[in-house]
N, C-alpha and C positions, 0 to 999 in steps of 0.2 A: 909429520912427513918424514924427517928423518927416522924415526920408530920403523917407520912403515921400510926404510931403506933395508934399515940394519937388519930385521928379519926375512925380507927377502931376499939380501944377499946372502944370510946364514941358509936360509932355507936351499939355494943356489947352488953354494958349497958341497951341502947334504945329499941335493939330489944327483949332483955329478959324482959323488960319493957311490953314492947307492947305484947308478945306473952303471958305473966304472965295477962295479961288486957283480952285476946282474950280467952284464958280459961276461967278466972273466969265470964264473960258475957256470954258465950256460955251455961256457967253451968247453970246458971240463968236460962236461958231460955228452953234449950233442957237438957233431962235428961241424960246423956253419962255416961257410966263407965268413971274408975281412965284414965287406958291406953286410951282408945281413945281422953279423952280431953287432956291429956299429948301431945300427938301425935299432934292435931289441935293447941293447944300452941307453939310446938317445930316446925311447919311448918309455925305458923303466924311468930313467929320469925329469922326463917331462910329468910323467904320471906321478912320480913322488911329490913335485914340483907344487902340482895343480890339487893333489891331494889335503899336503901340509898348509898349501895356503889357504882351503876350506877347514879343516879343523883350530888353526888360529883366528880365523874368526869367528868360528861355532864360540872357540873358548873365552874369547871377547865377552861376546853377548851371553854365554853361560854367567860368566863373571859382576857384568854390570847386570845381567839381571838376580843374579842375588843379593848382592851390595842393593838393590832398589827394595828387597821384600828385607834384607835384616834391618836398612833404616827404618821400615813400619812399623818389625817386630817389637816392643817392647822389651825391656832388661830382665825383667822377672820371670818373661816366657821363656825367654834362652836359657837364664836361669837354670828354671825349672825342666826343663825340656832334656840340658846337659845332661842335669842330676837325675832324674828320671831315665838315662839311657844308660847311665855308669850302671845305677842300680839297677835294670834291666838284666844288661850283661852280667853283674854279681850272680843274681839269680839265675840264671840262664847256664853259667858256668858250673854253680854248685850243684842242679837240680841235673844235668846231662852227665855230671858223672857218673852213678849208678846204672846211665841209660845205656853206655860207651860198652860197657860190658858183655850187654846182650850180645848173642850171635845174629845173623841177616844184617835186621829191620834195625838195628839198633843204631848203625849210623847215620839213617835219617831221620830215627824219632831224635837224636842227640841234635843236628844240624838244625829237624823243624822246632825242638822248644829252644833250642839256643837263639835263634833267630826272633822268634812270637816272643820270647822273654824280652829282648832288647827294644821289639818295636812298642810292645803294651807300656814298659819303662817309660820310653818316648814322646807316646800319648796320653800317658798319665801326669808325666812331667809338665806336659804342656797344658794340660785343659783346668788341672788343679796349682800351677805355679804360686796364685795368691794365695791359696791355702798353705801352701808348703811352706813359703816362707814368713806367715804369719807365727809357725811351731816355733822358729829360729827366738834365740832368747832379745838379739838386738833387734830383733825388727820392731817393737812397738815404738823404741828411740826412733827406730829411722823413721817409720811414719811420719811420728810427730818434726823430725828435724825437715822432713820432706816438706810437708804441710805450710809448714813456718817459713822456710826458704825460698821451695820451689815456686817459681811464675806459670803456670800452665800454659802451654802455645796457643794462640789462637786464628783458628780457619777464620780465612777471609770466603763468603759466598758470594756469587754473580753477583747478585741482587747489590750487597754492600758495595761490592766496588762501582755499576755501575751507577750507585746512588751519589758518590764521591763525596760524602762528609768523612769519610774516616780518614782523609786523608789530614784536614783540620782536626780531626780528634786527636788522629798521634803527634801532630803537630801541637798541641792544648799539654803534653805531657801529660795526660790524665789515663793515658793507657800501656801499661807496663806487661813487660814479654814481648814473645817472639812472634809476630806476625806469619804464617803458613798460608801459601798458596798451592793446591794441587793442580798438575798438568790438567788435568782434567777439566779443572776448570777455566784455565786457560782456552784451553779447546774450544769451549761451550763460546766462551766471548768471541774468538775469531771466528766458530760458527755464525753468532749472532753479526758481525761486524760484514759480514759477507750475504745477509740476507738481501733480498730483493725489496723490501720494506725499507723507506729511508728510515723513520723512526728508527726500528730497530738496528739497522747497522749505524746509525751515528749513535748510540747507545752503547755499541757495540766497540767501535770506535772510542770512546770516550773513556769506555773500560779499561783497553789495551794503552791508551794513554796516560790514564791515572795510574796504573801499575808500574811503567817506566819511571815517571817522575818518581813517586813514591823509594823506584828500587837506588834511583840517584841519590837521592837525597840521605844527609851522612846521619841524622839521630834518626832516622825510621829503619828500625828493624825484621826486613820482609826475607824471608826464603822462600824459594820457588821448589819444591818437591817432584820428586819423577812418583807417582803413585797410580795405579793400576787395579784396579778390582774388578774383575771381569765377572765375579758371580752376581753384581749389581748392572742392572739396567741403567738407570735413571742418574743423573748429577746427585740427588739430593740425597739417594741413597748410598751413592759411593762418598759423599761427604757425613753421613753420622757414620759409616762403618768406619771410616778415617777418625774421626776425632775418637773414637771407642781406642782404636790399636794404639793411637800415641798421646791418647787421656789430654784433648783438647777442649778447650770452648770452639764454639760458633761463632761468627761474628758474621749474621744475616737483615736484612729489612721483611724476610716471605714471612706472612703469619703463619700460613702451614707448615714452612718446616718450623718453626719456632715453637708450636705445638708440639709437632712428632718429637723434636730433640726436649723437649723438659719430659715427654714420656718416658723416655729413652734415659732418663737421669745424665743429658748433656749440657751443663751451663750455657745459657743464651744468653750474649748481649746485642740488646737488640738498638738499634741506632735510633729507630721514632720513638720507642720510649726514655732515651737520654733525652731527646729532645726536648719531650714534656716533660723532662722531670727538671729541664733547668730552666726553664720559662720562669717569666717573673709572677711571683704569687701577689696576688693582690686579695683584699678584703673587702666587705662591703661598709660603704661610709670613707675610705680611702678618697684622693683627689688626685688626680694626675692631667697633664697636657695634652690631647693630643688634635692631632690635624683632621678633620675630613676631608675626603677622598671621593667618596661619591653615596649618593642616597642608599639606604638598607631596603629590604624586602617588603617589610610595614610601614606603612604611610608616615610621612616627618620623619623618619629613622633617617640620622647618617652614617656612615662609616669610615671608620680609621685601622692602623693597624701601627702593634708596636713595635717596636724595634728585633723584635721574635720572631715577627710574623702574627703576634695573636690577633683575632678582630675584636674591635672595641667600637660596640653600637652605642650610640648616642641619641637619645629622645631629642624627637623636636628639634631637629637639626639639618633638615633638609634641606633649610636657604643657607647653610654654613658651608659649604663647600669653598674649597681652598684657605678657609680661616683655623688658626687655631684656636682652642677653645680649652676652657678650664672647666672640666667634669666629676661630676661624684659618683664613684660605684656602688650601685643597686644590687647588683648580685654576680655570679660567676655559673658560667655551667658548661661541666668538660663533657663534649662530643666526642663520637671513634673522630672526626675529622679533627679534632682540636680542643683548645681550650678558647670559649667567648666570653667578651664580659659586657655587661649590661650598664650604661652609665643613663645618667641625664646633668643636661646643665646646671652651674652653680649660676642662682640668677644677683644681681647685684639688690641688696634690699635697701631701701632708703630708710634709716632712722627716723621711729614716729616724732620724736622731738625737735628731730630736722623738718619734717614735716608741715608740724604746726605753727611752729617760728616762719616758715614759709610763706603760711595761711594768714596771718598775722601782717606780714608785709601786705600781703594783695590786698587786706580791708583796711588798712589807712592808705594806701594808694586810694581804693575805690572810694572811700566817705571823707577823706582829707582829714 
């Protein structure tokens, strides 16, 4: 607000300035009464007025919108890009001197290859940067010191957030770097938060809420990006062109994008396969606790589940429900829904020696 004062009143100054300049010329020249050159003063300055304050904001948003496409760009593209446009103009410069000398034509063949030299530079610079600075004698150091160091950022997608285990993941300390959110995808969730479907908008809802906590919270490291790709349609495609420009992972639950980005050579970490991969493994011949819960699919089957979520079928255990029971595992078998395990009861066996000492009693009770 005060920003907004100080250029308006500068701009104020300028234009009474300029309209006080636009009278007193006009007088010079054309003979005008008091009022009408007042009038042509007080309309040069309103017009300067109303002009200056459309080009300070044109130059606003020229500004923030480049600041939004150099944070995309990557180092190596400027890089490369710079260098490519020096070396443009070198060329450009040595090659139109001999041109400068023709009579005519020669000061625009000098201006058109001076110019086609700088841009080809330019676009040379930019499409080949990794190449260029792979010739550099320190770059295979950096690589390698990059490699070693650097933590790659990692895009949060819909999906992941509206899933909301990653919030417990980064909480887990198991996930190092910079967490990135694209506006875009922001969008998509108030899209979704706004749908006419309650599912979906408390879905939606749920998203724009685990985003907040998350940005509160002091060891999660989340940035929210202004990022715009208008040659892509689709979210999913404006998120792999995103991690390409700023050499990110993914962090999705969709199996198709999870697909396209390993195509695309995009690391994917994907949240249901951490799942199953920290599940507790068990073996068969193993014995463990567990509760039933309610009967299985096959007859006598009951069912439990463990502390993971996995389900653990139990033979002959239909009349068990709400008891715990002590079981042996039979086998394991991982489904896309999960991982199952196959158990049956440990039954109590009585020792044949107990047994026949048993037996023993009963027939001197029965024959005295």
């Amino acid at each position: 607000m005060h920003t907004k004062f100080i250029v308006s009143k500068k701009l104020f100054f300028l234009a009474l300035i300029f309209g006080i300049w636009v009278a007193y010329t006009v007088q010079s020249f054309l003979s005008l009464e008091s009022l009408w050159n007042l009038i042509l003063g007080l309309a040069a300055a309103i017009f300067f007025y109303l002009t200056g304050i459309l080009l300070v904001k044109l130059g606003g948003r020229s500004i923030a919108y480049l600041n939004r496409h150099l944070d995309a760009v990557p180092t190596e593209v400027l890089i490369g890009g710079i260098s490519g446009l020096f070396l443009g103009i070198l060329v450009g410069v040595l090659s139109t001197f001999p041109l400068s000398r023709l009579d005519g034509i020669g000061d625009l063949l000098t201006l058109g290859v001076f110019l086609g030299s700088g841009y080809l530079g330019l676009k040379i610079g930019i499409r080949r940067a990794p190449d260029l600075l792979k010739i550099l004698p320190s770059s295979t150091i950096h690589e390698k010191t990059a490699d070693k160091y650097t933590i790659a950022p990692k895009v949060l997608d819909t999906s992941a957030i509206i899933d909301g285990r990653i919030y417990d993941v980064c909480l887990s300390n198991f996930l190092e770097g910079q967490l990135v959110v694209p506006t875009f995808v922001i969008e998509e969730l108030q899209h979704i938060a706004d749908s006419s479907d309650n599912i979906r908008r408390n879905k939606g809802r749920r998203g724009l809420e685990l985003l907040s906590k998350m940005q509160k919270h002091s060891s999660i490291k989340i940035d929210i990006i202004e990022a715009n790709i208008p040659e892509e349609k689709d979210v999913d495609s404006k998120l792999l062109r995103l991690c390409k420009q700023i050499s990110a992972c993914i962090i999705t639950n969709d199996y198709n994008l999870n697909k396209v980005a390993e195509l695309q050579g995009i690391k994917v970490l994907n949240i249901n396969e951490l799942t199953n991969a920290v599940k507790v493994i068990v073996y068969p011949g193993e014995t463990m606790h567990i509760a039933i819960i309610k009967e299985g699919k096959e007859a006598g089957q009951g069912v439990g589940y463990l502390e993971d979520g996995t389900m653990v079928v139990v033979e002959d255990a239909h009349h068990e429900i709400g008891n715990e029971l002590e079981v042996m595992v039979t086998s394991v078998f991982q489904t896309a829904a999960g991982r199952m395990i196959f158990t049956r009861k440990i039954r109590e066996e009585v020792p044949s020696s107990v047994n026949q000492h048993f037996q023993e009693i009963q027939e001197v009770k029965l024959y005295g």
